[in-house]
C-alpha positions, 0 to 999 in steps of 0.5 A, a space after each residue: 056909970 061915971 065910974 064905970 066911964 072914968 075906968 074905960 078911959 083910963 083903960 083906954 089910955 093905959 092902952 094907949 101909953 102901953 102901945 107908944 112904949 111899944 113903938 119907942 122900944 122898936 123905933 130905938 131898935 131900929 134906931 139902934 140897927 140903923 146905927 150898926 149898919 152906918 158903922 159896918 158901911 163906914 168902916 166897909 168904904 175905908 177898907 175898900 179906899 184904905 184897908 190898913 186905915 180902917 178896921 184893924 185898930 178897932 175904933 169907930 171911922 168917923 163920917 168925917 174920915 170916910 168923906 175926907 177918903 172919899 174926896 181923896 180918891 175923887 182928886 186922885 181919879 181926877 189927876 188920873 183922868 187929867 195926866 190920861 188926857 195929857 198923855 193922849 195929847 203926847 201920843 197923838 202929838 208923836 204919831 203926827 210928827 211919826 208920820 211926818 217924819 216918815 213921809 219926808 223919809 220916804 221922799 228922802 228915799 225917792 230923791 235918793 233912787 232918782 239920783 242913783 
């Protein structure tokens, strides 16, 4: 009967090592895809930010290079944003001194035809 019980338990236990192999096998799959997916999207952003920088040579994009990219085009947006808003500050400047200059244009213009 010990016998009979140390067969079962080992049963049991070869079960159960066969079903954690099972597990590593498709955790290291799934591992693996997840692995091939960072790749393709690595590569996906810095053809999208640069697409003579990426994938034409070949070679893997290292995390480092997508995130220096990234911040590159996020300083850029930036100065963007920042030479818009200098800009706008520009035009409203100039309408103001346009209508200025048109206001007194046009008292320039009454003062003439009074004295005519």
């Amino acid at each position: 009967q010990v016998e009979e019980e140390l067969k079962a338990a080992c049963s049991q236990q070869a079960e159960q090592l066969r079903e954690m192999g099972r597990r590593e096998r498709l955790l290291r799959s799934e591992l693996q895809r997840a692995g091939e997916q960072l790749e393709s999207f690595k590569t996906r952003v810095m053809q999208a930010c640069s697409p003579s920088a990426a994938g034409s040579t070949g070679k893997s994009v290292s995390e480092q290079q997508v995130i220096e990219k990234i911040r590159q085009i996020s300083d850029e947006n930036q100065q963007s944003h920042e030479r818009e808003k200098s800009l706008q500050k520009e035009l409203s400047s100039r309408l103001a001194k346009e209508k200025e200059v048109s206001a007194d244009i046009e008292v320039f213009k009454n003062s003439l035809q009074k004295l005519q």
